[in-house]
C-alpha positions as CSV (number, residue, x, y, z in Angstrom):
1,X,78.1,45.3,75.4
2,X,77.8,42.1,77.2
3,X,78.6,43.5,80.5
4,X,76.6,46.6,79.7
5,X,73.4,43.5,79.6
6,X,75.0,42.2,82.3
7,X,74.6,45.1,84.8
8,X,71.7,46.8,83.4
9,X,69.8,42.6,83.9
10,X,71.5,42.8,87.6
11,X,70.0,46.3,88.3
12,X,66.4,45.0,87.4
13,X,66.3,41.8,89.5
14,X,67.6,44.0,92.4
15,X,64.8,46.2,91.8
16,X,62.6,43.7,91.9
17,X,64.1,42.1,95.0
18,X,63.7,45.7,96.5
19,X,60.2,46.3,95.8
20,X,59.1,42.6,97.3
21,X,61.1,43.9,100.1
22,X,59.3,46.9,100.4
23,X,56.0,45.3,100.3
24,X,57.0,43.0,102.8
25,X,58.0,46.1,105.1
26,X,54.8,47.5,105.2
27,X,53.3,44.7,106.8
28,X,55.7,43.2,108.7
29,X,58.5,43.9,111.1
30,X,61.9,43.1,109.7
31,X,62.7,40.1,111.2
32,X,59.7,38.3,109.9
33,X,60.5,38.8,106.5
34,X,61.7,35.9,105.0
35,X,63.8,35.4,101.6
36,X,60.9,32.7,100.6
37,X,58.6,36.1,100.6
38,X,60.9,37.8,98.7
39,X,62.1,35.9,95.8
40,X,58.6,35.0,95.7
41,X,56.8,37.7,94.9
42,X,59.6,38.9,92.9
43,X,60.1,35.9,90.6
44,X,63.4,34.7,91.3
45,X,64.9,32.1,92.5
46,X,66.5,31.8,96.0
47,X,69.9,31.1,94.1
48,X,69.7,34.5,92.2
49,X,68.7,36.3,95.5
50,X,72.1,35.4,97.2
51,X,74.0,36.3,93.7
52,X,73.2,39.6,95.7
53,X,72.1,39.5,99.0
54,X,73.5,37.4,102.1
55,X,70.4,37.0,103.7
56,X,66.7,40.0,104.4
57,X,69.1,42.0,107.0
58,X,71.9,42.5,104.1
59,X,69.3,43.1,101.9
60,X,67.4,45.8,104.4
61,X,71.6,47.4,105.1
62,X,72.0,48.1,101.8
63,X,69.3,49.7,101.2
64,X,69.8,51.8,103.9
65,X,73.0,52.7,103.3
66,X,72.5,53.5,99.2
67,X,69.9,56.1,100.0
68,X,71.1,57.6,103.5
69,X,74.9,58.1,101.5
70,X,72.9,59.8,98.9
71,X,70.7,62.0,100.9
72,X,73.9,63.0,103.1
73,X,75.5,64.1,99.7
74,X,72.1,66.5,99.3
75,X,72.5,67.9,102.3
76,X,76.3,68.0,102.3
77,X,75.6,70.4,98.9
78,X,72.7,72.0,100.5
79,X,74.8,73.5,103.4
80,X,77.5,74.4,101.5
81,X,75.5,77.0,99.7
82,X,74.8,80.6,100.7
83,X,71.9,79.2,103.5
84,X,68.2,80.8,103.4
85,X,67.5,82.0,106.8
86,X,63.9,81.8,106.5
87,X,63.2,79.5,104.3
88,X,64.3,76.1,105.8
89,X,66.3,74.7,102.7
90,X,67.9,71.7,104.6
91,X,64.2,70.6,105.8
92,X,63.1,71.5,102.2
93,X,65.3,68.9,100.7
94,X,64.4,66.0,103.3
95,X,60.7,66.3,102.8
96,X,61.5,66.6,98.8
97,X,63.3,63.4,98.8
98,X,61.1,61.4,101.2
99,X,58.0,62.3,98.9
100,X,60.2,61.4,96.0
101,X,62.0,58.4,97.4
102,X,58.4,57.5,99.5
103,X,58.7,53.7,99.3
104,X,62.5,53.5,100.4
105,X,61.5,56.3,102.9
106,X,58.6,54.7,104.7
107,X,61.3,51.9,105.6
108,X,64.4,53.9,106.5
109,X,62.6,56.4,108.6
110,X,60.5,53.9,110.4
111,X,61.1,51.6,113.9
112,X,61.2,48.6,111.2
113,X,64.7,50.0,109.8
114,X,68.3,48.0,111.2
115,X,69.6,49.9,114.6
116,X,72.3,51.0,112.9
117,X,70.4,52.8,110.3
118,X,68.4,54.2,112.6
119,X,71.0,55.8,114.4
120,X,72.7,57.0,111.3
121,X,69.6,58.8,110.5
122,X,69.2,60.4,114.0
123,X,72.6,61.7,113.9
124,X,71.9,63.4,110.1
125,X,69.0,64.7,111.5
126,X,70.7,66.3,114.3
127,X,73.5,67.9,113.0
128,X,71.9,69.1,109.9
129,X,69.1,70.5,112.1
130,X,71.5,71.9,114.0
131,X,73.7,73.5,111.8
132,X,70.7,74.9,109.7
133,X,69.4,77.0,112.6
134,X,73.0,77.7,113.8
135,X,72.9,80.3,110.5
136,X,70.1,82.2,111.5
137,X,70.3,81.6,115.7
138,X,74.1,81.5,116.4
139,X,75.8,78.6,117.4
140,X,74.5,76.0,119.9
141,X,76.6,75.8,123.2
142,X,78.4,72.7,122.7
143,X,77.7,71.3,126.1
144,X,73.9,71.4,124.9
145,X,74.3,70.4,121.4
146,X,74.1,65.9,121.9
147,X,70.5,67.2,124.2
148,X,69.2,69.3,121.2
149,X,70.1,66.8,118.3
150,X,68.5,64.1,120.7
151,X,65.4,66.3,121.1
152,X,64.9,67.6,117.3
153,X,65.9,64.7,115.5
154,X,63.3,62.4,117.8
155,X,60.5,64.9,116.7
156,X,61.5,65.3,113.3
157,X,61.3,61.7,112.7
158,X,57.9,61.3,114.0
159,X,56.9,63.9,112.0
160,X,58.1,62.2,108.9
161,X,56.8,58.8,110.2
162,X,53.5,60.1,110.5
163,X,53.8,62.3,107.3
164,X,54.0,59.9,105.0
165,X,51.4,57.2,106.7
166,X,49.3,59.9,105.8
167,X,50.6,59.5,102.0
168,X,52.5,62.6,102.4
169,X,50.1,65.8,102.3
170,X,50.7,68.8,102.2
171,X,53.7,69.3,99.8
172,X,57.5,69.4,101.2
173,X,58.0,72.8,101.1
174,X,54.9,73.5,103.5
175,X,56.3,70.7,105.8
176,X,59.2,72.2,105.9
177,X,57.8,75.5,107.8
178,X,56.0,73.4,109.9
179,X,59.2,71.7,111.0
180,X,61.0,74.9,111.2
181,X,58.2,76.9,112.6
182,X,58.1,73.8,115.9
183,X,62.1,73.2,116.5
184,X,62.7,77.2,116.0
185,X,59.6,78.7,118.1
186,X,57.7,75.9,119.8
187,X,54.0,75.7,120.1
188,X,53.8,79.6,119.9
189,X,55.3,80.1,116.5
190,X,53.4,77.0,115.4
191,X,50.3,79.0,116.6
192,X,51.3,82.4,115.2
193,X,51.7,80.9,112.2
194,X,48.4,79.5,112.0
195,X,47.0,82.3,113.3
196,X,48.4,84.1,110.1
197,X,47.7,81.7,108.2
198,X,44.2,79.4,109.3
199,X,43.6,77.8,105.8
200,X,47.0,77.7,103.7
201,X,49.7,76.7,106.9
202,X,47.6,75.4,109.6
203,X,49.2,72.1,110.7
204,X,47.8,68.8,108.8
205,X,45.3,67.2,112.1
206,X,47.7,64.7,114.0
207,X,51.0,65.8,113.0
């Protein structure tokens, strides 16, 4: 029972280490956060902040790392079922979990996030992009494949960066199509779509 205390006490002061993070994040870049901020804001002490953290860059690593193993799981499961040619599932999930996950999100997918992570994501965004239209389109020519993941993955996380600045309208599965719509067809599915569509699926202004 003790250690059951124990943990569940440990999870709740990293919560709260997390969330002062967080707020930090929003308003300023990563290197000018500072553990004084931190434990600050989230009550602590500095002694109990290094009980868990080395320092704001192991801190801003881990979190990284806890939520981009868990959405690779999602997306691992996601491709392994029978794939919906039309309806974008991979895309689907990522704009499910950013809008649930938005805090952790607004800091993993943004310029603020370690180099490290924000390679990781790139290269998730990538493959999974590319494997999810390799069902419906056939396979990429491998010679081409590192220039489309570079291309897709650079727009899709501007998208999401400027998706949830914008507090994350309209719902995930709509930004899904959107996505799907752009990396699959380019401006003229986007505008066939719209065209279809001009008050349910035109594109949010400035995405």
């Amino acid at each position: 029972m003790a250690n059951v205390k124990n943990n569940q006490r440990a999870q709740r002061t990293r919560s709260a280490i997390e969330q002062a993070f967080f707020k930090q994040a929003a308003q300023l870049p990563l290197q000018k956060i500072t553990v004084s901020q931190i434990v600050e804001d989230s009550c602590i002490s500095r002694g109990t902040f290094y009980l868990h953290y080395r320092d704001v860059y192991d801190l801003a690593e881990k979190i990284c790392d806890r939520s981009l193993t868990e959405l690779e799981k999602d997306i691992s499961r996601c491709m392994a079922d029978e794939p919906d040619p039309h309806g974008f599932p991979i895309l689907q999930l990522l704009f499910a979990y950013v809008a649930e996950h938005r805090e952790q999100a607004s800091f993993i997918f943004s310029k603020n996030a370690p180099t490290k992570a924000r390679e990781r994501v790139a290269k998730l965004m990538g493959e999974s992009l590319q494997k999810a239209i390799g069902y419906t389109y056939g396979e990429i020519d491998p010679a081409q494949q590192p220039f489309f993941q570079s291309y897709v993955s650079a727009g899709l996380l501007g998208l999401l960066e400027n998706w949830i600045a914008k507090g994350c309208p309209p719902d995930p599965e709509r930004m899904a199509m959107l996505a799907g719509t752009i990396t699959t067809q380019g401006i003229e599915g986007l505008q066939n779509r719209s065209n279809r569509h001009p008050t349910r699926s035109a594109p949010t202004p400035g995405l």
